[in-house]
Backbone bond lengths (Angstrom), bond angles and torsions (degrees), N, CA, C in turn:
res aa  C-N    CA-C-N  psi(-1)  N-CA   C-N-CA  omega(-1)  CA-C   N-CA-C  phi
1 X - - - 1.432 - - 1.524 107.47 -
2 X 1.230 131.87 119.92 1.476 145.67 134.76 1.194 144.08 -99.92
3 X 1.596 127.84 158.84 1.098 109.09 -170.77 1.173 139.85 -139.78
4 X 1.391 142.10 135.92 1.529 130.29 -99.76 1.227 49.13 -156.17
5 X 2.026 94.57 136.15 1.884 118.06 156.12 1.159 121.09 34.60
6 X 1.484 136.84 -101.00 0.870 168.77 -179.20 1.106 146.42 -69.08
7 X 1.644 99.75 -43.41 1.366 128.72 -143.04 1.541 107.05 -150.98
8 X 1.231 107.76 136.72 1.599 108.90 162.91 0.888 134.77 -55.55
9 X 1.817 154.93 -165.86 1.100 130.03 164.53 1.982 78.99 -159.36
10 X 1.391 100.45 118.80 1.550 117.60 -171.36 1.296 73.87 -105.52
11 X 2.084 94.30 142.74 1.461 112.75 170.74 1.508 107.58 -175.91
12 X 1.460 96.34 127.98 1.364 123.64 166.42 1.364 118.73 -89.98
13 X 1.371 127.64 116.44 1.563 106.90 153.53 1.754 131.15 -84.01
14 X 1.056 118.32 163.55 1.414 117.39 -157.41 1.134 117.22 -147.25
15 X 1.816 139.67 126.95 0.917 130.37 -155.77 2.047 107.81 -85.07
16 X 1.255 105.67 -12.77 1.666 106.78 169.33 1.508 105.46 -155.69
17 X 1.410 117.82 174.08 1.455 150.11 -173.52 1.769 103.49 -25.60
18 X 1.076 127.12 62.08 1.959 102.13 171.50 1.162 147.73 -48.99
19 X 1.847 95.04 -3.57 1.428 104.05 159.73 1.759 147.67 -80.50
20 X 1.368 102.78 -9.80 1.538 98.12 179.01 1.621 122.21 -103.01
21 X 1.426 102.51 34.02 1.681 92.52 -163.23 2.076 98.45 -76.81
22 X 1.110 87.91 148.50 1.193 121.17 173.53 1.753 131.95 -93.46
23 X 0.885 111.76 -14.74 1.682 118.27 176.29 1.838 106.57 -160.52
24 X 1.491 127.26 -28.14 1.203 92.85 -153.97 1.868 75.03 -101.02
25 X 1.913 109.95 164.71 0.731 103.56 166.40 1.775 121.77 -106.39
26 X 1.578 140.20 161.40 0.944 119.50 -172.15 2.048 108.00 -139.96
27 X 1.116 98.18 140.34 1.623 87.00 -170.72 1.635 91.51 -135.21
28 X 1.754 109.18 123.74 1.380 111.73 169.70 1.833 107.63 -90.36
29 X 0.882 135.56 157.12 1.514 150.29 -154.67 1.724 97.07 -149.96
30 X 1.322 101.15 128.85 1.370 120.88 178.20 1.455 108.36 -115.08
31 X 1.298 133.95 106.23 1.722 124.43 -163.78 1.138 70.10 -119.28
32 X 1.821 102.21 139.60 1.668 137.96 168.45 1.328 96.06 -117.05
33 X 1.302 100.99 177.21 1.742 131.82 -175.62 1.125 90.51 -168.28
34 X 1.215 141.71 111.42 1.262 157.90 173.60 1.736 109.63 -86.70
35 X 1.212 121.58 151.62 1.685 123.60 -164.68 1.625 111.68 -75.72
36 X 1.882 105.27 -11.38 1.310 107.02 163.06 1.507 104.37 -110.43
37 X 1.409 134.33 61.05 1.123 147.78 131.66 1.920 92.32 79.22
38 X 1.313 119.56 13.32 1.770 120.51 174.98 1.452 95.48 -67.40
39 X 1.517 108.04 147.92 1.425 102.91 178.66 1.754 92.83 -131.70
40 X 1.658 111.76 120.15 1.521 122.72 -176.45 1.752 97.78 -112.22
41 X 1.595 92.59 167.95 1.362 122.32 166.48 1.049 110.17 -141.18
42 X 1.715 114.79 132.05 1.488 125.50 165.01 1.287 102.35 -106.45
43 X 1.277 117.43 116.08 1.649 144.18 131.41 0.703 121.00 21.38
44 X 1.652 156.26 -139.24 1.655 176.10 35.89 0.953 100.44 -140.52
45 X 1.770 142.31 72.93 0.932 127.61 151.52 1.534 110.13 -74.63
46 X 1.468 115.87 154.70 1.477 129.84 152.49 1.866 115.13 -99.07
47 X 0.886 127.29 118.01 1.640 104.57 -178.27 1.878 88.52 -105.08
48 X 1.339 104.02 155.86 1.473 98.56 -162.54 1.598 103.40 -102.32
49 X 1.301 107.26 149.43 1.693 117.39 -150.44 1.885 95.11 -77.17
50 X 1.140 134.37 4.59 1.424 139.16 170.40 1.441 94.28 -92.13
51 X 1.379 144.30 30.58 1.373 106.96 175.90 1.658 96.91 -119.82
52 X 1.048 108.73 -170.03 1.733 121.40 -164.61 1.382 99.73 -82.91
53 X 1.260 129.45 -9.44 1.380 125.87 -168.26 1.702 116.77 -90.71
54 X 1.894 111.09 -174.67 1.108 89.34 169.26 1.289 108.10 -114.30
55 X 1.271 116.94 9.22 1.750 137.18 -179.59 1.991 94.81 -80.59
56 X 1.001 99.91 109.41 2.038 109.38 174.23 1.515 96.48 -165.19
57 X 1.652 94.94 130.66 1.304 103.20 169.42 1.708 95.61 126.06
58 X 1.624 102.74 -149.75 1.644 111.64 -175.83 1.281 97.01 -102.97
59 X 1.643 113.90 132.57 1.215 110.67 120.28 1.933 140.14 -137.99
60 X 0.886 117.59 -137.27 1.655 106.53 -153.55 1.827 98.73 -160.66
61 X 1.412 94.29 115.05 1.560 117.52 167.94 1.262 136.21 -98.36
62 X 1.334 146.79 165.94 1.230 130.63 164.40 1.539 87.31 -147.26
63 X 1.351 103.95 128.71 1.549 95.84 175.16 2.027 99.88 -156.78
64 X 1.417 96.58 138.44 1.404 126.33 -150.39 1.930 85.38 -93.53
65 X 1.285 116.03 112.37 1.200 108.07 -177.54 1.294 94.31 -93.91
66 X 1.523 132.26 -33.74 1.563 109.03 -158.29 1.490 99.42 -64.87
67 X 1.721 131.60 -35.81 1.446 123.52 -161.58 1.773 92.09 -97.79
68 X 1.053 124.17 -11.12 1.795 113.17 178.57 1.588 114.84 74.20
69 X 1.808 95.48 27.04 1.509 85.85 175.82 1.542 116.73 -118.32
70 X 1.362 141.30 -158.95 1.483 121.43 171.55 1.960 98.88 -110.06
71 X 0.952 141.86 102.13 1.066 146.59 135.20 1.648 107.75 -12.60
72 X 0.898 126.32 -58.40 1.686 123.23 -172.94 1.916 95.46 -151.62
73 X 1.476 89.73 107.67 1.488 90.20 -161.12 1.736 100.63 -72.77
74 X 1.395 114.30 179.10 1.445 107.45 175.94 1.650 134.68 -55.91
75 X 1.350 130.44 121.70 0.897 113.43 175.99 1.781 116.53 -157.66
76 X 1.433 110.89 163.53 1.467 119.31 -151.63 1.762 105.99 -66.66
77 X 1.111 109.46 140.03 1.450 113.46 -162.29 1.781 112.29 -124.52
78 X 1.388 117.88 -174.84 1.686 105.55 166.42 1.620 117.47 -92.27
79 X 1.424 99.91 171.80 1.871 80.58 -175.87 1.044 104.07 -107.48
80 X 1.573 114.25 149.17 1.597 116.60 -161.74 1.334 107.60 -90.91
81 X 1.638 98.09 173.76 1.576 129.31 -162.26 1.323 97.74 -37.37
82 X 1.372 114.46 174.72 1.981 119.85 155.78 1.588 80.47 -77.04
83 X 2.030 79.97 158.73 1.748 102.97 170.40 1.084 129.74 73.24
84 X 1.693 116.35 -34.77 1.518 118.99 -179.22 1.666 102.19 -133.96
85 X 1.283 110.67 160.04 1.316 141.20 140.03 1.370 129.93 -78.39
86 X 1.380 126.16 130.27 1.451 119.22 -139.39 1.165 113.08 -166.48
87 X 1.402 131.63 133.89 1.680 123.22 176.71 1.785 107.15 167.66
88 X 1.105 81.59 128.30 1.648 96.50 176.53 1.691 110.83 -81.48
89 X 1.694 110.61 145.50 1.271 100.68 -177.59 1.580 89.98 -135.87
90 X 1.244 140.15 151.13 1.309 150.74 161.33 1.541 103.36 -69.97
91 X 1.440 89.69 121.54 1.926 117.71 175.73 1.127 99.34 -42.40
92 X 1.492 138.63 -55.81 1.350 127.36 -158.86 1.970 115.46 -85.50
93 X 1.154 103.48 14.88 1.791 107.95 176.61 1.749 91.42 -96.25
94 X 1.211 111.57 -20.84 2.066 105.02 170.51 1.225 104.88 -106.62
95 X 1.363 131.05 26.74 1.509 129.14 174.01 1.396 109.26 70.20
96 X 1.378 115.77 42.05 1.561 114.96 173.60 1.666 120.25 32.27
97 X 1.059 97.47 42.07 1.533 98.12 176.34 1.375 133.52 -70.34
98 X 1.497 113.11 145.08 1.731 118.38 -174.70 1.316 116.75 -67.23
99 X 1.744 109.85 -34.35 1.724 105.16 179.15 1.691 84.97 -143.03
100 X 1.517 101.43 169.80 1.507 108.31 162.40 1.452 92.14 -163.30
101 X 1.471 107.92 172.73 1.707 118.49 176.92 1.982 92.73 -129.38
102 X 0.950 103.77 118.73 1.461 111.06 165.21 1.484 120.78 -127.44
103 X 1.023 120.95 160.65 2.029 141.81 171.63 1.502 96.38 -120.74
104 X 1.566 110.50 159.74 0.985 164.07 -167.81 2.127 115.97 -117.96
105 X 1.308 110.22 107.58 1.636 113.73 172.26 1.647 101.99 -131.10
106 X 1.681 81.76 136.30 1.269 84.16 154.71 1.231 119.63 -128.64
107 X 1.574 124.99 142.63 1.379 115.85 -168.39 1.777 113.87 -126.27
108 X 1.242 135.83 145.31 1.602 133.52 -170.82 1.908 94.54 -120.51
109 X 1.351 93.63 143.68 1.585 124.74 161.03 1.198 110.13 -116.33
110 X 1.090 130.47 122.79 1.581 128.68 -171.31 1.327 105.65 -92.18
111 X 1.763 117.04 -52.63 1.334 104.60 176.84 1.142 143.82 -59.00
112 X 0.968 137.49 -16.72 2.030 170.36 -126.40 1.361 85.52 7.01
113 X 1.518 96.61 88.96 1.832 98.29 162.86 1.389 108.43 -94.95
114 X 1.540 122.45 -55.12 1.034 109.27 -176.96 2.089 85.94 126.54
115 X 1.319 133.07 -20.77 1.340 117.74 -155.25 1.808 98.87 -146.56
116 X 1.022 88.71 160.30 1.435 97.91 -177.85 1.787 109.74 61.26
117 X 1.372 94.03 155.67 2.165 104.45 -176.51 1.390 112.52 -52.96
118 X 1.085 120.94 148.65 1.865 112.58 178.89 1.050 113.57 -73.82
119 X 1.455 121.35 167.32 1.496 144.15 -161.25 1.466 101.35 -56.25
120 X 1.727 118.08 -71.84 1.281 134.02 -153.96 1.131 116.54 -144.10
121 X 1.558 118.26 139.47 1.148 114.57 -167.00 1.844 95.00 -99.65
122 X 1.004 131.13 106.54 1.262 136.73 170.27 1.302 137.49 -44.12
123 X 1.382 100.58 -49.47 2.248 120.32 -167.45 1.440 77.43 -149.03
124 X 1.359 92.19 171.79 1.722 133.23 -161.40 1.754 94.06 -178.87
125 X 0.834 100.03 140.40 1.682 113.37 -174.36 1.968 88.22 -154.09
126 X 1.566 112.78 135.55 1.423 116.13 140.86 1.428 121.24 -84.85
């Protein structure tokens, strides 16, 4: 993670394309701790373009765990680069904070249901 102007810049690197999956689904999670003790999550779900729904593709959350509300509720995004996972978020959706300590999850749904927690948690990064 770096940070450009404004805004953060969330990033995964990746050994191929994260855009064409077809059945499994995959959601990266950005957990903050903000220097006034706010505790956030950034988003990245992919829902995978084989499923029954009309939600496929990227999208992008911001959600405020210490108050349990969505800061920037879910919504449809562009699909990122080859190789990486990627997305800028504006400093002030985590309370513009001076320091924070965050991790990195990544998690898979194999079926693309659409319901219930995903299968496996894959990576963990501090």
């Amino acid at each position: 993670m770096k940070k450009q102007d404004e805004a953060f810049l969330y990033t995964i690197e990746l050994a191929g394309n994260p855009n064409p999956n077809e059945n499994p689904e995959t959601l990266y999670l950005w957990d903050i701790v903000t220097d006034k003790e706010q505790y956030y999550g950034i988003l990245l779900p992919h829902f995978a373009t084989g499923n029954n729904s009309t939600e496929r593709g990227w999208y992008l959350a911001v959600f405020n765990m210490t108050s349990n509300t969505y800061i920037v509720p879910m919504a449809k995004i562009f699909d990122m680069p080859e190789k990486r996972v990627e997305f800028p978020v504006k400093d002030f959706f985590i309370g513009a904070p001076s320091s924070f300590r965050y991790w990195v999850e990544v998690f898979v749904r194999t079926n693309s249901t659409l319901s219930g927690p995903p299968d496996y948690l894959m990576d963990y990064a501090p």
